[in-house]
C-alpha positions in Angstrom: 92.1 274.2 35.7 93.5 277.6 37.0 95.5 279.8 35.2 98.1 282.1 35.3 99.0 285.3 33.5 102.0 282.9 31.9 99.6 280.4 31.2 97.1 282.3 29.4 100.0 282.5 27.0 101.0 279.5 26.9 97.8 278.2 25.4 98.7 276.5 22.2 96.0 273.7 19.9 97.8 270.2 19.0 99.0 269.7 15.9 96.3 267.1 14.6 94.4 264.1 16.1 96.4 262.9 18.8 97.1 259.2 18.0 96.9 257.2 21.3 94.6 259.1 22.7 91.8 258.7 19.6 93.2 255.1 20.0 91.9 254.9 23.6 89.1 256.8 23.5 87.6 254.7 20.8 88.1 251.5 22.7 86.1 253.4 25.4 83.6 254.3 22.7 83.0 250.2 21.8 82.4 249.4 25.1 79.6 252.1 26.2 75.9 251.6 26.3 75.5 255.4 26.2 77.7 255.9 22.6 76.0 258.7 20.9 73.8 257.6 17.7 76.2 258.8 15.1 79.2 256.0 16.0 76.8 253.2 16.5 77.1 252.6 12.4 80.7 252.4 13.2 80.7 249.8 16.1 78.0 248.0 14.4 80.4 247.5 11.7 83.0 246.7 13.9 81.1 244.0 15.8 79.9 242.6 12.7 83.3 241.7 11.6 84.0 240.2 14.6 80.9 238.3 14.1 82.0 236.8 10.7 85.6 236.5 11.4 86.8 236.4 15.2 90.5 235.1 14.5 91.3 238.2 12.3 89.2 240.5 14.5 90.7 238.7 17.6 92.3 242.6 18.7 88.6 243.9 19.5 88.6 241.7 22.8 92.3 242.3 23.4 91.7 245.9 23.3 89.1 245.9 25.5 90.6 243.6 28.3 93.5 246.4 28.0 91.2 249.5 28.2 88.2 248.4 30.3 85.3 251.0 30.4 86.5 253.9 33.1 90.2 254.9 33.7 93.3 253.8 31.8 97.2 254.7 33.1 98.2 257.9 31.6 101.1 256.1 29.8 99.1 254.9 27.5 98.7 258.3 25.7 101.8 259.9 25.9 102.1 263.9 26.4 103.5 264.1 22.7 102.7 266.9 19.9 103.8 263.8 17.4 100.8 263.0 15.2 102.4 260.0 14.1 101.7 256.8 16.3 104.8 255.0 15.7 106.3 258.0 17.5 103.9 257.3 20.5 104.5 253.6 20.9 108.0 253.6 20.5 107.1 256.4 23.8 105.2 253.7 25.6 107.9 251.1 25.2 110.8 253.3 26.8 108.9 253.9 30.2 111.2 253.6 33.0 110.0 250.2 34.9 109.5 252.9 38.1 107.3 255.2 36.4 104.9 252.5 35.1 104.3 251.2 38.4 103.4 254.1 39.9 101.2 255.2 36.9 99.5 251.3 37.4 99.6 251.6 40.9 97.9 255.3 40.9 94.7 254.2 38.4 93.9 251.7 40.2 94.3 252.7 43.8 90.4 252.5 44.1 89.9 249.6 42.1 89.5 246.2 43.8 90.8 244.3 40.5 93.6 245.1 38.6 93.1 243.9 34.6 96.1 241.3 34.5 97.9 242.6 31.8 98.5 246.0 34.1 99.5 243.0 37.0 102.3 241.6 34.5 103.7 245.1 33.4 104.0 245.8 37.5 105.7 242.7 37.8 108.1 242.9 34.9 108.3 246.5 33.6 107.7 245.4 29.6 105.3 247.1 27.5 105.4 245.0 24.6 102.5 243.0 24.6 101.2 246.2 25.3 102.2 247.9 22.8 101.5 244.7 20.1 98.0 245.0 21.1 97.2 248.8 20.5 99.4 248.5 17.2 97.2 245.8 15.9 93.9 247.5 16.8 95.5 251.0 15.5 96.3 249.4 11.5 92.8 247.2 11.7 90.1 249.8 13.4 91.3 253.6 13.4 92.8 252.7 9.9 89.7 252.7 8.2 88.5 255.6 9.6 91.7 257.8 9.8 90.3 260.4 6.5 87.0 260.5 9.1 88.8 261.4 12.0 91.8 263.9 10.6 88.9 265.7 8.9 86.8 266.3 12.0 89.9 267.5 13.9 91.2 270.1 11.6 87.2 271.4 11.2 87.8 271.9 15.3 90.8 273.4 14.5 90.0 275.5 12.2 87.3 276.6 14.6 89.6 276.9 17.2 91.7 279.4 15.2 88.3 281.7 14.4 87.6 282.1 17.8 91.4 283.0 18.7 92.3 285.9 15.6 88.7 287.3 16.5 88.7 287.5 20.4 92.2 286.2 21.7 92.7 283.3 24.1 90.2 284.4 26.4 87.7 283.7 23.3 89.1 280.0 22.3 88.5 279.6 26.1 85.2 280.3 26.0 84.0 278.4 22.9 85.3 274.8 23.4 82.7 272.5 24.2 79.4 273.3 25.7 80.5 271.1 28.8 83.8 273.5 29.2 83.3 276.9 31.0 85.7 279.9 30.9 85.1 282.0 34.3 89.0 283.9 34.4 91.0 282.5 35.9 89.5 279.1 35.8 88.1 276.5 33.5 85.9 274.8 34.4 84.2 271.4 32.8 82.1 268.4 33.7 83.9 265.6 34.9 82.9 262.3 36.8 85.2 263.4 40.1 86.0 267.0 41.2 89.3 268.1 40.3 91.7 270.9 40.7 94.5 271.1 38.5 97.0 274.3 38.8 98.7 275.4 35.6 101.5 277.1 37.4 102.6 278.7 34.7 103.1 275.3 32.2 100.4 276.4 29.8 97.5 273.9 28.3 97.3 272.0 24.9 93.6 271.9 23.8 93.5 268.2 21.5 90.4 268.6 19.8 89.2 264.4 19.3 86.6 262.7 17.2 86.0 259.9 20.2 85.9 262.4 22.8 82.3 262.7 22.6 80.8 263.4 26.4 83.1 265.5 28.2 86.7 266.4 28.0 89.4 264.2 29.6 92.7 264.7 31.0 95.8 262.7 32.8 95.0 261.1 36.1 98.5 262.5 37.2 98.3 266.4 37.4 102.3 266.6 37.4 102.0 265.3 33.6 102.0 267.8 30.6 98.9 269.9 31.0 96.8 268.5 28.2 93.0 268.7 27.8 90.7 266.4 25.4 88.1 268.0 24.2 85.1 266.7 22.3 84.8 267.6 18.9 81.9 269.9 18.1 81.0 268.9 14.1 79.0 265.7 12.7 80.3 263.1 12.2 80.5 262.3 8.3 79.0 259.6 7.5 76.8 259.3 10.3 72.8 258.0 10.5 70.8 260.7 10.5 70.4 262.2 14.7 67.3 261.2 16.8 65.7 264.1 18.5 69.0 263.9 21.3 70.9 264.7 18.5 69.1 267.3 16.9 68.9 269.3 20.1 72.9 268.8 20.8 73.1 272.0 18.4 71.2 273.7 20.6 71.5 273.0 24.0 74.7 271.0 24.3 75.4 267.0 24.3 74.9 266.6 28.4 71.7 268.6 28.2 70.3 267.0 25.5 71.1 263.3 26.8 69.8 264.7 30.2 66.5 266.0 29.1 66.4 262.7 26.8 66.6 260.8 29.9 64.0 263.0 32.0 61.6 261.0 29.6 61.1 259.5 33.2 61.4 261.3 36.3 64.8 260.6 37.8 67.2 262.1 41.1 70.2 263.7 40.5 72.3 260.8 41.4 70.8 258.5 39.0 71.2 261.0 36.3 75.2 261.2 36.9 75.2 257.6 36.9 73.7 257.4 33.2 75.5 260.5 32.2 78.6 259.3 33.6 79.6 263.0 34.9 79.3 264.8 39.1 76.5 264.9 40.4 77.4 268.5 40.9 77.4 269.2 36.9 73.5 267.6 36.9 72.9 270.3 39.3 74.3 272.8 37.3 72.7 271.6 33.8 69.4 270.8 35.4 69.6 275.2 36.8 69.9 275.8 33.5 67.2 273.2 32.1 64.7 274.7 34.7 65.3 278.4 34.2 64.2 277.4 30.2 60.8 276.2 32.0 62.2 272.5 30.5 62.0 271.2 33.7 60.8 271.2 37.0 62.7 270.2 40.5 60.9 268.8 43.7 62.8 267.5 46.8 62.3 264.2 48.2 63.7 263.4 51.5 67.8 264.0 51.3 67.5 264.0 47.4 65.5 265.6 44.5 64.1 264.5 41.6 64.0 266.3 38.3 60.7 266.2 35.6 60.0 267.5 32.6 57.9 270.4 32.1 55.0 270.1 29.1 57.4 272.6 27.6 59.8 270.1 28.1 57.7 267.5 26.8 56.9 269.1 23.9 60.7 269.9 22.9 61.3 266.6 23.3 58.8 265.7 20.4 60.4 264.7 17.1 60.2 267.4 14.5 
């Protein structure tokens, strides 16, 4: 993202957990093999249920035929500072028919299927099965863990606000997330594609989430509200105690610590952007930083190169 003089202050924090997108994010968060450690109590809850009761857990698969794992139309979470979610579907429902076709038609311009529910609201413009759907995962799923959630996102908050009364914007810009960088004018973070997104002068909300939990996300459609999700940076209450990936996040950073995690066994750059689901130019950049710790070590082979762990590396892998 590059900013502007303007835009640097226009920075301002959402008012709480953003509804639809913890709403999304979490069915993302059920479907991946690569949740972190501390949700898997959660889903394994979840599924459980499901298990022992399909008919009143029926919205689990409903959810996740309407958010498959990858990209979702940016309608679904609306650019509001409304906490409440009411507010958001009643957003979702007033779409002009035009708007959410080109939303459907932009998110899945590279995809050779198109989920049929995202076919029928092409086709007829309504939202309200839609919108039935995410209501009755909302009450059943985040319910429950709403007092989780709110806490964790006023603890980033709160952080948030540190950073800004003790070193200005510049500051909260450089403490997000260990995947976000602050290098004036831009900010830069890990993504799966390479994106540019100018400011021009609209400023940035910062939406601190509990299910953000790899890297940050943002709208497909760069024209929308500038809005960027950021991973919370706390524990999660409740949560299992951390395997050694999790003790190191404190330390090095989520990425890195899945990366060197998965460096159990040599692997090439591509493969390890595949499993982390970010560029392969941010593997590049963590796996500098990995071998200038001595961590790692980097060989080429052929076009590619492949990445190994150092005994250093080895040994701060070993559980403590």
């Amino acid at each position: 993202m590059i900013f502007t003089a303007e835009d640097l202050c226009r920075v301002r924090v959402a008012r709480g957990a953003h509804p639809t997108w913890e709403l999304i994010l979490s069915i993302n968060s059920l479907q991946d093999p690569h949740l972190p450690l501390e949700y898997r109590g959660w889903r394994a809850a979840l599924l459980t249920g499901a298990r022992r009761a399909p008919g009143r857990w029926r919205c689990l698969k409903a959810a996740a035929e309407l958010v498959p794992a990858g990209n979702f139309p940016d309608f679904l979470t609306p650019a509001l500072d409304e906490t409440d979610v009411g507010a958001h579907f009643e957003t979702i429902l007033s779409q002009p028919k035009a708007a959410l076709r080109e939303d459907i038609a932009r998110t899945y311009a590279r995809h050779r299927r198109v989920p049929r529910w995202a076919r029928a609201v092409y086709a007829d413009g309504s939202t309200r099965g839609v919108v039935h759907a995410l209501r009755e995962y909302s009450d059943l799923v985040l319910g429950p863990v709403r007092p989780v959630l709110d806490r964790r996102v006023e603890a980033d908050r709160n952080r948030y606000a540190d950073h800004l009364l003790g070193g200005g914007v510049e500051a909260l810009l450089a403490n997000l997330h260990p995947s976000i960088r602050w290098r004036n004018p831009v900010l830069e973070a890990d993504y799966p594609r390479d994106r540019t997104i100018a400011l021009d002068g609209r400023g940035l909300v910062l939406v601190p989430a509990h299910f953000c939990w790899g890297e940050p996300v943002t709208f497909i459609d760069s024209a929308q509200r500038p809005m960027l999700v950021c991973p919370a940076s706390g524990p999660v209450p409740g949560a299992a105690p951390g395997t050694r990936e999790d003790q190191l996040t404190g330390l090095v950073g989520r990425t890195r610590a899945r990366l060197l995690c998965e460096l159990a066994a040599d692997a090439s750059t591509s493969a390890l952007a595949a499993r982390l689901g970010v560029s392969p130019a941010a593997v590049s950049q963590h796996t500098k930083t990995l071998r200038t710790a001595g961590l790692i070590t980097t060989t080429r082979a052929g076009v590619g190169v492949h990445h190994s762990l150092t005994p250093l590396g080895r040994a701060f892998l070993e559980p403590r």
